[in-house]
Each structure stands twice: as C-alpha cells, then as structure tokens.
N, C-alpha and C positions, 0 to 999 in steps of 0.2 A: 397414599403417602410414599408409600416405598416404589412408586414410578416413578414421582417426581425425584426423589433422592439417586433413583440410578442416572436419571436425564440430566441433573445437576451434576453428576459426576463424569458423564459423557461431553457434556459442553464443555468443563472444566481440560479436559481429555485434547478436545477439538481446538479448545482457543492455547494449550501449551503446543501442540503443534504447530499449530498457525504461527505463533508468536517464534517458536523454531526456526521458520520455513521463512514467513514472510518479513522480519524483520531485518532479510539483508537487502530487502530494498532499499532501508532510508540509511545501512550504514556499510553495506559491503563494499561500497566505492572510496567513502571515509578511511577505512581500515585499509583498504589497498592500499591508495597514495598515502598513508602514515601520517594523516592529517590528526587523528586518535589512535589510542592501541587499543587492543582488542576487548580490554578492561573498561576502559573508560565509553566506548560504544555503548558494552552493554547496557550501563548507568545511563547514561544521556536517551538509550533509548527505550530503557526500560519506565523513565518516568512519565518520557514524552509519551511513546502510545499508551498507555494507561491510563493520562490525563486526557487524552483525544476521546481513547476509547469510555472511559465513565462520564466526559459530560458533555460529548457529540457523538455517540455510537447506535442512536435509536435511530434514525433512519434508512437505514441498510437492512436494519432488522426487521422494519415497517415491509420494505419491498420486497426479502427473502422470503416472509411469513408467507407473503398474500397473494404476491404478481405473477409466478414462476409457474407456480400450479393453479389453477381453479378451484378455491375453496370452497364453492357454492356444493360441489360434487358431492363435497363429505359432511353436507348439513344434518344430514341422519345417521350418519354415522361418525362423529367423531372419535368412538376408539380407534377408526382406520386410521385417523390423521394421526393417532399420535405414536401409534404404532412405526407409521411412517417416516415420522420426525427425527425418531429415535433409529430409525434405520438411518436416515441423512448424517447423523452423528458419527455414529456409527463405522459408516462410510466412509465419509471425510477423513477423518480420526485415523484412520490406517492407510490411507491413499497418502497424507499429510506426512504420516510419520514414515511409512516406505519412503517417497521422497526425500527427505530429510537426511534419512538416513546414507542416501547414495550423493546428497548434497546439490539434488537439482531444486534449483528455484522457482515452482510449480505456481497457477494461481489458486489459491482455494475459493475464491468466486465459481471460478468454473467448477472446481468439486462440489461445491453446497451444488450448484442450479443442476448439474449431470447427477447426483445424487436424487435431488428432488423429484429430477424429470425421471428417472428410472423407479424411481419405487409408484410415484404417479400415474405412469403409461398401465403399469402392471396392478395396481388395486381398482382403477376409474377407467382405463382406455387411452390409446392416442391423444382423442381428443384433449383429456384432462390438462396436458402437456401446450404452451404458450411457445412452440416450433416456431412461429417470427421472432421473438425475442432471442432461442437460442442459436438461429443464423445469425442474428446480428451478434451474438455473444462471439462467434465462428470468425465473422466477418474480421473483429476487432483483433484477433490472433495474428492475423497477418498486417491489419494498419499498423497498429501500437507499435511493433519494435520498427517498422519502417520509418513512420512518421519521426519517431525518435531519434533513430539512427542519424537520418538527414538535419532532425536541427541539434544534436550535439555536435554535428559536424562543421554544421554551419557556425555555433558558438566558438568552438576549440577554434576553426580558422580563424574567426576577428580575433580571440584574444591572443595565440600566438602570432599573427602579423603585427598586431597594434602593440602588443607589450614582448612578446617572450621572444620573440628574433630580432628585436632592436637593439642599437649599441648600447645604450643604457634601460634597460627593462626596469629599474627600480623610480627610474623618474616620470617613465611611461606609465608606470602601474601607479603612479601618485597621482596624473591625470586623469586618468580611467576609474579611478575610489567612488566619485561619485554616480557615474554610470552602470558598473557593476553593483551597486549599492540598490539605484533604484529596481534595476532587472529584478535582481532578487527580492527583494521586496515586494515588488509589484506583482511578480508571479507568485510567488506564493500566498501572500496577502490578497488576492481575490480568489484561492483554495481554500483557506483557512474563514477568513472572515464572513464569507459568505452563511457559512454553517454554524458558526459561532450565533451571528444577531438574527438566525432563525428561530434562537431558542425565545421561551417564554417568557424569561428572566430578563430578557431587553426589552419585553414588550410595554413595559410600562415607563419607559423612556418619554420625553416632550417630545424627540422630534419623532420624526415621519419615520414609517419604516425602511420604504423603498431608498430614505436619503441616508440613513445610520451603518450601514456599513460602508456605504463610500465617503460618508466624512473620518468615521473614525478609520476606515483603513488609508483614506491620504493623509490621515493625521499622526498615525504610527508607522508608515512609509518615513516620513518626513522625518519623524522622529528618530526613528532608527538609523536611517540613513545618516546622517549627522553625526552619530552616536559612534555610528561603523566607520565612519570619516574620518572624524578626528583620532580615534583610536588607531587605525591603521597610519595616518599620517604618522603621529608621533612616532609609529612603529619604523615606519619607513625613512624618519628624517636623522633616526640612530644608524639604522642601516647605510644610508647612501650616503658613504664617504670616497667611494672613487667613481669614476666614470664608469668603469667594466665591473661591477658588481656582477658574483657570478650567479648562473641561474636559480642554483638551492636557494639562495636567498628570495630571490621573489618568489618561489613554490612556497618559501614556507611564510609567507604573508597571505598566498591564496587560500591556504592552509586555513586562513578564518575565516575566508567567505564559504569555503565547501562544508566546515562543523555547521556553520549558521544555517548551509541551506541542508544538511540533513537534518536539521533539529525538527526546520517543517515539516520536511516528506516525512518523517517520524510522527509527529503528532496528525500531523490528515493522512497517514496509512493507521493508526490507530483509531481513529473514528469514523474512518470508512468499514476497513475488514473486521472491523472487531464483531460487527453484524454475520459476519460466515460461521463464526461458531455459536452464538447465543440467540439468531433467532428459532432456529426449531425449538428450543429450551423455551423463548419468549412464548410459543405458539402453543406447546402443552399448557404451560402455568396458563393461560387465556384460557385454553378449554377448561382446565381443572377449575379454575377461579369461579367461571361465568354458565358451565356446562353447554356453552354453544361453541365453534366454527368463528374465530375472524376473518371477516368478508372483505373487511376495508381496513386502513391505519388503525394501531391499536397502541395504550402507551405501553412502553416496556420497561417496567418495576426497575429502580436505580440497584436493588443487589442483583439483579439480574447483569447489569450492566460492569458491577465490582468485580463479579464472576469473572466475566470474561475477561478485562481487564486483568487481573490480578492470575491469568491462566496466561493471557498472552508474555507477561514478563518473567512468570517461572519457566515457561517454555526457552526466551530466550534467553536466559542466563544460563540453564545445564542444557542446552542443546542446540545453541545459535551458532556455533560456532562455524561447521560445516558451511552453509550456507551462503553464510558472507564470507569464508574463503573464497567459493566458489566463485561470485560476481567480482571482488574484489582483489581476487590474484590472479587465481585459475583462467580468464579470458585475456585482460592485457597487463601487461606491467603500469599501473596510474602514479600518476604526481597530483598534487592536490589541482592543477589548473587543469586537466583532465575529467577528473573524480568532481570537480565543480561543474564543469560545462555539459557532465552526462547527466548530474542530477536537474541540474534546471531545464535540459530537455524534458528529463522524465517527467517533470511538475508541468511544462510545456501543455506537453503532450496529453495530459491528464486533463488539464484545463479546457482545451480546445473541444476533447469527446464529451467530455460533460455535459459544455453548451450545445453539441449536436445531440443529445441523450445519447448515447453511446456508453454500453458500459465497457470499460478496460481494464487492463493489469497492470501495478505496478512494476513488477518482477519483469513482464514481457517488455515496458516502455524502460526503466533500465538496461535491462539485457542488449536490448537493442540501440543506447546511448552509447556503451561501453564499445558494442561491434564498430560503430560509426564512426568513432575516436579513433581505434583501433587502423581504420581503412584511409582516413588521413593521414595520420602517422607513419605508418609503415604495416602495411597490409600482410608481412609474413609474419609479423608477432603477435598476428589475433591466433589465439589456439582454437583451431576449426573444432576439433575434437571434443573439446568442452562445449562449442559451438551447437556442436549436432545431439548431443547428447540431453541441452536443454531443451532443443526445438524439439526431441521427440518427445520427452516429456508433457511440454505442452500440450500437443495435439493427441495424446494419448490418456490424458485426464480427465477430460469430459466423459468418453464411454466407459473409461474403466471404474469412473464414481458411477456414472449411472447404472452400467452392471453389478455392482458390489451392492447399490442402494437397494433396487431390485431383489437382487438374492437373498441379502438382507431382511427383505420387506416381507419375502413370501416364508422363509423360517421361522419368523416371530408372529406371524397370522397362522400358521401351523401348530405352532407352538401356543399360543394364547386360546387357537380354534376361535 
C-alpha cells in the first residue's frame, strides 16, 4: 500500500511538470500575439486539458505501459517492473522540472519512452528495448518542426497576401470567414473527433461506427462554422467603416480564430500527453490489482485518470508560466494571424504523422511553426539563440531520461535487494 501511495504521488509529481512544460503548446502562441493574457490562458487551459486528459487520456497510457518495453521479460518477476516504473517517474519528474525551470519546451513523450528504454536495457538487456520504435521516435525530431515550419509558412503567406496586405484587409477578412472557418475546423475536428467516438460511451449509438464520426464531425464543422461566421461578421460590420481600416483591427478579429484553435490543441494535447505521466502509475495499480505483468491494452481506472488530470493544471497554473513566454515571446514577436497560422500547422502537422503512425511532439511542431513565420516575415527577428537552446534540449532528452531512469533503476534494486 505505501508503494502505491509513493507512485501516486510520483505521477501526481510527473503530470504537474508536464502540465508546467507542455501546456505552452496549445497557448504560448496565444499569449504572445495577446490574443489572451496570461490569466485567462491559464483558465482556458487548465479546463480544456483536464477535460481531454480525464475522458480521452487512456490510450497513450495503453501504449507507454506495454509497447516501449517488452513486458513478456518481467512475467516472473514483476517487482522488477514496478520498481522500474517508479524509476520512469522518477526520471521524467526531474528531467521535466530542470526544463521548466530554464523555460525550454522539451517533449515529455521522449522522456517517459528514454526513461523506459533506460531502466529496461539495464534490468532485461538490449533486447528488452523496441530500438525501431525509438529511431522512428529520433526520426520525428527533425520531420515535425520542419514539416511544421513549411506549412505555417505556407498558411501566413495565403493569409497575408489574401487579407493582411490588401487595401482593405477587414473586407477581405469578411470573405475569407468562411474558409478560415472550415480550415479550422476541419483540422482539428478529425484530431479531436476521432478519439472522442472511440470511446465505449458511443458505442451503443444506431448508426455505424466507421460513419459516426464523420457525420457528427461534418455536422459540428458546419455547425460551428456558421456560428464563427455570423459572430465575426457582425464583428466586422461594426468595424468596417473606412476603406483603410488599419491593420490592429483585423488582428484583433484573428484574435478569435487563434483562442478557438488553441482551445483544441489544448484539449487533444491533454488527452494525448496526459498518458506520459500516469501510465507507469496505470502499470503498478495493474500489477498490484491482478499480481501479473500487462502484456496487451489494459483499462486504466478513471481516478487514475483524475490524477493526472488534476496534476497537469496545478502544474500549469504555479509554473506555466516560463514556458509559454518562451514559445510565445522569446522566438518571434506574434500578432494573432501569426499565432493562428503556427497553431494550425502544428495540428497540421500532428494529423498527417498520426495517419503515418508516427509518433510526434507538440512542442517540436510549434516550435517549428513559430521559426517558419518567423523566416517569412523577417528572418533577423527569429531570436536564433532561443532557437538553439530549444533544439539542444530536444536531442538531449532522450539520453539524459534514459540515463537518469537507469540510475535510478539500479539504486532502488540496491536499495529494495
């Protein structure tokens, strides 16, 4: 009992980091162009991942448990496993919070899996370690902020040539409502929805399964879209009383498409990552529960899920703050039609590796929305230095979680004997 009480306080540990760290994905771009202040972020995203993470957060946890390492190893010995789990927390948990602390926006994906894979090699062997999975994890480090880079590039250029360099940008931005409208929508809406009408709770729906998330997401596309039309219309029809309406004015009408599209990257970054801190947690309670090793998917208890949850948004509320300066000042100066066309790359961008199984980072497909803007704009006002500082980050996470989890691993095997 008092394992699991240290291990629920470790995750608890792991998801306020996280929520530290990784929650300026979905609003450090927000906060930059002053589309919200720093207050209002936190709220908006403190409900949204919370809401992702407690009632879409069990499948991340499914694939950290089981995929990473080979559970079959530790069938006779599961105090190894949990021993080790508790090193992955452990691990993370201070790799997380070092970060944080110096305001680099790390992935904690690749912490958990370099933590895994380090205490794994060192209790089972090389082999015990899934070494294709973490090339491809490798691989994805250098696609994701490229891939990214290139299509907020590509976004920023149609919308400043179609709207923001025209003689009248608030009449152009009144045509464009509804195109902007579906983009967003549509990309986020096949991130979101997908994960949503997997759960069981639809399953007892009349219609089909394969047809229920493409009708209701073109049915809440449509919906919304309309909703965001007319609302912005009337917005704009106060607005556009001269021809030469100056440009603040149309920023701060973009201003509601970029909170709209952080609210998603907010709720599908909470119900993806909220699995890096709470499945080693899910994978003791399974030993403890059943006295075996999960081999395959296993479900993972809803207060397990509250946990995390409710760790990722005290995390972000006394110590997000860093973070999303970092993405959201410290690389370019944003306006909100900026800070919009870097987020719907990042969702982009996330989409596309999914359907390749590809795993990727938030943090890295941002990062590298914001450069790409950046090198349109005016390529001496990306601050390289912040630049370089994140990219070493990156590639310095993976070994330094799996040598910490390791070390970790072999202290408290010491220590337990």
């Amino acid at each position: 009992m008092l394992q699991l009480l240290i291990t629920v306080i470790l995750a608890f540990y792991v998801a306020w980091n996280l929520g530290a760290n990784d929650v300026a994905n979905s609003m450090g771009t927000s906060v930059g162009s002053k589309a919200v202040t720093m207050r209002q972020a936190l709220v908006i995203a403190g409900v949204l991942e919370f809401t992702g993470a407690v009632l879409f957060g069990h499948e991340v946890s499914q694939t950290l448990a089981t995929k990473i390492a080979n559970p079959a190893l530790f069938v006779t010995q599961p105090q190894i496993l949990i021993l080790g789990m508790i090193s992955v927390l452990v691990a993370c948990g201070l790799w997380l919070q070092i970060a944080t602390s110096q305001g680099w926006p790390v992935s904690s994906s690749h912490a958990v899996v370099g933590a895994i894979a380090g205490f794994s090699w060192v209790a089972a062997g090389i082999n015990a370690v899934d070494w294709l999975n973490i090339g491809r994890i490798s691989l994805t480090w250098v696609l994701t902020p490229v891939v990214s880079g290139i299509l907020a590039a590509t976004f920023y250029s149609l919308v400043k040539y179609s709207i923001l360099d025209r003689p009248n940008p608030i009449a152009q931005l009144r045509e464009w409502i509804p195109w902007l409208s579906v983009l967003l929508l549509s990309v986020f809406g096949v991130i979101v929805l997908p994960t949503v009408f997997n759960r069981p709770l639809f399953a007892a729906l009349p219609l089909p399964s394969h047809d229920l998330p493409i009708i209701t997401g073109a049915a809440a596309t449509v919906a919304i879209t309309l909703i965001s039309w007319h609302q912005l219309d009337m917005s704009i029809s106060k607005t556009q009383s001269t021809p030469t309406t100056p440009r603040s004015s149309v920023e701060k009408q973009l201003a509601r498409f970029q909170v709209l599209s952080a609210c998603f990257v907010a709720f599908a970054h909470g119900s993806n990552d909220v699995g890096n801190a709470i499945a080693p947690l899910a994978a003791i309670a399974y030993i403890m529960r059943t006295g075996s090793v999960p081999l395959t998917g296993f479900s993972v208890p809803l207060w397990i899920l509250l946990l995390g949850g409710s760790g990722i948004v005290a995390g972000l509320a006394i110590w997000g703050r860093k973070v999303i300066a970092t993405i959201g000042e410290n690389i370019i100066p944003l306006q909100p039609s900026s800070g919009f066309c870097a987020e719907i790359a990042t969702a982009t961008t996330i989409l596309l590796a999914s359907r390749l199984g590809l795993p990727v980072s938030t943090s890295h497909a941002l990062v590298g929305g914001v450069v790409g803007i950046g090198l349109i704009q005016n390529w001496r006002s990306v601050r390289f230095s912040t630049v370089k500082s994140i990219i070493l980050a990156w590639f310095i996470t993976l070994p330094v979680a799996g040598g910490l989890g390791a070390v970790i691993f072999v202290c408290l095997r010491l220590w337990f004997g």
